[in-house]
N, C-alpha and C positions, 0 to 999 in steps of 0.2 A: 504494500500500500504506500501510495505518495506520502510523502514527509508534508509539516507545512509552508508555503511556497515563500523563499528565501527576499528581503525585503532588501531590494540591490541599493547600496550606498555609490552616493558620488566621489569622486576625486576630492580632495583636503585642499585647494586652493579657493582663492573666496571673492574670484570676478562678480561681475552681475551675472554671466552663464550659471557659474559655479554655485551662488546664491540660492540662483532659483531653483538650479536644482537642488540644493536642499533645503526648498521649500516643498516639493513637490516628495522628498525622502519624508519629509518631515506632518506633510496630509495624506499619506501611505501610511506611516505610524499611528495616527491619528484614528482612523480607519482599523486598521487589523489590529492592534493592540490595546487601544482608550476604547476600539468600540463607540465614539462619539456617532451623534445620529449626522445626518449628509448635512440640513441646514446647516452644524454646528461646524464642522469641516472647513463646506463654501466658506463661511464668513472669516473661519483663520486664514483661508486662503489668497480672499480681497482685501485683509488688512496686509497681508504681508507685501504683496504687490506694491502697496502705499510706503510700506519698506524700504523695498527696494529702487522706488521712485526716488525716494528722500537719500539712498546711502549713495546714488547716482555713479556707482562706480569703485566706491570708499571698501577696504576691508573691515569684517566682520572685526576680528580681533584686532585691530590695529583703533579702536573705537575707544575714545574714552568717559568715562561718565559724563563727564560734563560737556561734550558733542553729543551724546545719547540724550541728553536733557533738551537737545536744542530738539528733539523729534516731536514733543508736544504740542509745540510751540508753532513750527512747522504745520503740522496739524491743524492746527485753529486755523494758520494762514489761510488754510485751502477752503475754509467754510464749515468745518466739523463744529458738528454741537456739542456742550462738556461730556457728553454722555459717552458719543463716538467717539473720543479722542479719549477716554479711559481705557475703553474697550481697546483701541487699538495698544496703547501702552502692555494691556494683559497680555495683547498677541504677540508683543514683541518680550516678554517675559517669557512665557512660556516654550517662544521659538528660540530662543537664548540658553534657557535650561537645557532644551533638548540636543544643545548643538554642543552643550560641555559632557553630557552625557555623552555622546557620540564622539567627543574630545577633538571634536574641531577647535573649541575654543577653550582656553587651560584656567581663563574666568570667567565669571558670569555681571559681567559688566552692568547689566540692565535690572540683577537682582536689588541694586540700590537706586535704583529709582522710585519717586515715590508717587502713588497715583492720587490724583483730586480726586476731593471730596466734592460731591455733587450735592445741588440744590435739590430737593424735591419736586419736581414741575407735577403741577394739579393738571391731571388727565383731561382731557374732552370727553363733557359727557351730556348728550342728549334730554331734552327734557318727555315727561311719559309724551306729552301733546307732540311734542319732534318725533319721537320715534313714530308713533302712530302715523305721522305724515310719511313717513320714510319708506315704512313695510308695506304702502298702500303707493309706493311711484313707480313701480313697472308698469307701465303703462300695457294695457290691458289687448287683446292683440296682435302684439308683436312677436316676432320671433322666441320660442323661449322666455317668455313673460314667467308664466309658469314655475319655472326652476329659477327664474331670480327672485321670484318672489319666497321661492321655497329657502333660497341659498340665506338671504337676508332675515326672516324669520329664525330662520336654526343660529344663524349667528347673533341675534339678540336673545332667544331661547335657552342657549348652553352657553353663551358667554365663552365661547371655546376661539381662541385662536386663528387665524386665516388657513398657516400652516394646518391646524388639528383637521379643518372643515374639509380642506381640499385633498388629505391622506383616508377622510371617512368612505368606510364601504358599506355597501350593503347588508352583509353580515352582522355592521354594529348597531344596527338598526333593532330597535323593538316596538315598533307602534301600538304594538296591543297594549303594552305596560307604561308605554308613553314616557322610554327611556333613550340614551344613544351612550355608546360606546365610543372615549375619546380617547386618542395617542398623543400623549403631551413630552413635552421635552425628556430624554432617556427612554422615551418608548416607557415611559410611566402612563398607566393607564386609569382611566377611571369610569362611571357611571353619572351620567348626568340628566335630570329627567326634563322630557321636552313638554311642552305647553298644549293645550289644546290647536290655537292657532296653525303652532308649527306643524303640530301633524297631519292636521285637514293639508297643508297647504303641500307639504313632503306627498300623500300621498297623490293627491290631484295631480302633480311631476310623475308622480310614479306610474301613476294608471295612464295617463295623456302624453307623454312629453318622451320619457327615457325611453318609450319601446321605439320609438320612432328614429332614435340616436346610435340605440343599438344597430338596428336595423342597417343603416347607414354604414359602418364599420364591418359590419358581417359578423361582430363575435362580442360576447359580453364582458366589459371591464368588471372587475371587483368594485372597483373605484361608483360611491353615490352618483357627484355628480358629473357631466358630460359636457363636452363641450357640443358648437355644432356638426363634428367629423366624427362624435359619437367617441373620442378620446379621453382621458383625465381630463378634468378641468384643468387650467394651472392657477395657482392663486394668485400671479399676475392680474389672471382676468377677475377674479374676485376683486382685486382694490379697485379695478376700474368700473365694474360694476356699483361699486359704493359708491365711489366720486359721483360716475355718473347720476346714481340715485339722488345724491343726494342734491345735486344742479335740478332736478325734475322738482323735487320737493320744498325746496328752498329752505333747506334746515344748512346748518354748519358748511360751509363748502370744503373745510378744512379738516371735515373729519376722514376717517379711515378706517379700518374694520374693527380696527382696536377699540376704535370710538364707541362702538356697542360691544364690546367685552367692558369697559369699562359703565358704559351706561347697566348693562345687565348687572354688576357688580353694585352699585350705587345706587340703584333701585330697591336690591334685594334688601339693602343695610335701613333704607327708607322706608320700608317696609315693618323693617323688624325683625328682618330673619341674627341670628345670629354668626358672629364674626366667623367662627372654624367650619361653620357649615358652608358658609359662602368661598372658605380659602380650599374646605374640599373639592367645590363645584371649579372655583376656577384650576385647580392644580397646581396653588402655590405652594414649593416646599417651606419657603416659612410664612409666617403671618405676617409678620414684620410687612411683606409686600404685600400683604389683603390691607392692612391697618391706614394704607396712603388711601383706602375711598372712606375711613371716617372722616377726613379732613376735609370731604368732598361738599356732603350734603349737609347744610347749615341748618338747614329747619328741621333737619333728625335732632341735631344736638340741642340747640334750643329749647326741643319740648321735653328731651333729657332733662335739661337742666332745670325748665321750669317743673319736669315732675318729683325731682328727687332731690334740689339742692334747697337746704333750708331757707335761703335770701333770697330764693329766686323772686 
């Protein structure tokens, strides 16, 4: 029986060739030994590119902290928001370790740098009246109406991710019990139950719309939704679906599909539901990142306060 398949290292010199190519050793590793999922891959891969943009030629080891420092900095030039320009510093952390491990490099230069602290930016989030306008703008009609209306309910329904929506198959589906089956970052998975709405609206797609798609392609994706050549959807086309939605409806121009993961969140807390059951529904591993939507809705906390603080 085959052995497992030998993970080919590059030549130790450390051009921009040389570079990428261990970048490219380095999202192989990634891949077969971290086991990370592909999104989490791609994005080390297009941070490191920005890398290699900024080292313009420069060697890896011949770097010194304080030219390493100038990379953040760098970063912001180009238009990076604090967020991205963290993130990118992690990937350049982590492509640093892997490269003394591998003993290309005999320091770890970038181990001392130190990453910003970030502001908390308060999410975009929908009001009940916005949404209602929003899951009511497919215009009725058209191509595939249907399934966007279907796609846009389930995404304010499960509050689940662009990613989660466009990896859902049929299989995760339970309409009788009026649940769905979601894959969240690590291939952690969870159960999240869907609305009345969403499911009238999932099945209406399902009985009217998806045979018609299949058909088209000759053969049945696992994959919910479809595009029109009867293939995976991609979530590209999901965010342009929202934009677009959301130009029809005249709510947010600037929201995105996150913008109903976070409205779905911030409703729930409005509501009443409680904080761990809302951080199970979204798939936060800590609370700490459920806890940024009490900050959200002001007239929750208010009647908090006016219920149970003695001056209120």
């Amino acid at each position: 029986m085959a052995g497992p398949k030998k993970i080919i290292k590059p030549r130790r010199e450390n051009s921009t060739g040389e570079v990428r190519a261990w970048r490219e050793s380095f999202l192989r590793y990634l891949r077969s030994e971290c086991h990370l999922a592909e999104n989490t891959v791609r994005a080390y891969g297009r941070d490191l590119e920005r890398l290699i943009l900024w080292l313009g030629g420069r060697r890896l080891g011949g770097l010194s902290v304080a030219e390493l420092a100038g990379y953040p900095a760098w970063l912001r030039e180009q238009g990076l928001a604090s967020t991205s320009v963290s993130r990118h510093v992690v990937s350049l952390k982590v492509f640093f370790k892997y490269l003394q491990l591998e003993g290309v490099l005999t320091e770890n230069q970038a181990s001392l740098l130190v990453s910003q602290k970030l502001w908390q930016k308060i999410p975009t989030v929908l009001s009940e009246s916005d949404v209602e306008l929003f899951l009511a703008s497919p215009p009725k009609g058209e191509p595939l109406w249907r399934r966007d209306r279907a796609i846009l309910e389930m995404l304010y329904a499960t509050g689940c991710r662009v990613s989660e929506l466009a990896t859902i198959k049929l299989a995760d589906l339970q309409l009788g019990e009026r649940f769905c089956r979601c894959h969240g970052k690590g291939d952690k998975q969870r159960m999240v139950p869907l609305g009345e709405p969403a499911c009238r609206a999932i099945a209406e797609y399902l009985e009217k719309e998806r045979p018609l798609l299949v058909k088209r392609r000759g053969s049945e994706p696992a994959e919910l939704f479809l595009s029109s050549r009867g293939r995976p959807l991609r979530r590209e086309r999901i965010w342009e679906l929202v934009k677009k939605c959301a130009v029809i409806a005249g709510v947010n121009t600037e929201m995105s599909p996150h913008s109903l993961r976070h409205s779905f969140a911030t409703h729930l807390l409005a509501g009443g539901a409680d904080l761990r059951h809302v951080q199970e529904m979204l798939g936060h591993a800590s609370i700490a990142t459920t806890q940024l939507y009490t900050h959200v809705d002001h007239t929750r906390l208010k009647k908090v306060h006016e219920a149970f603080h003695p001056r209120a």
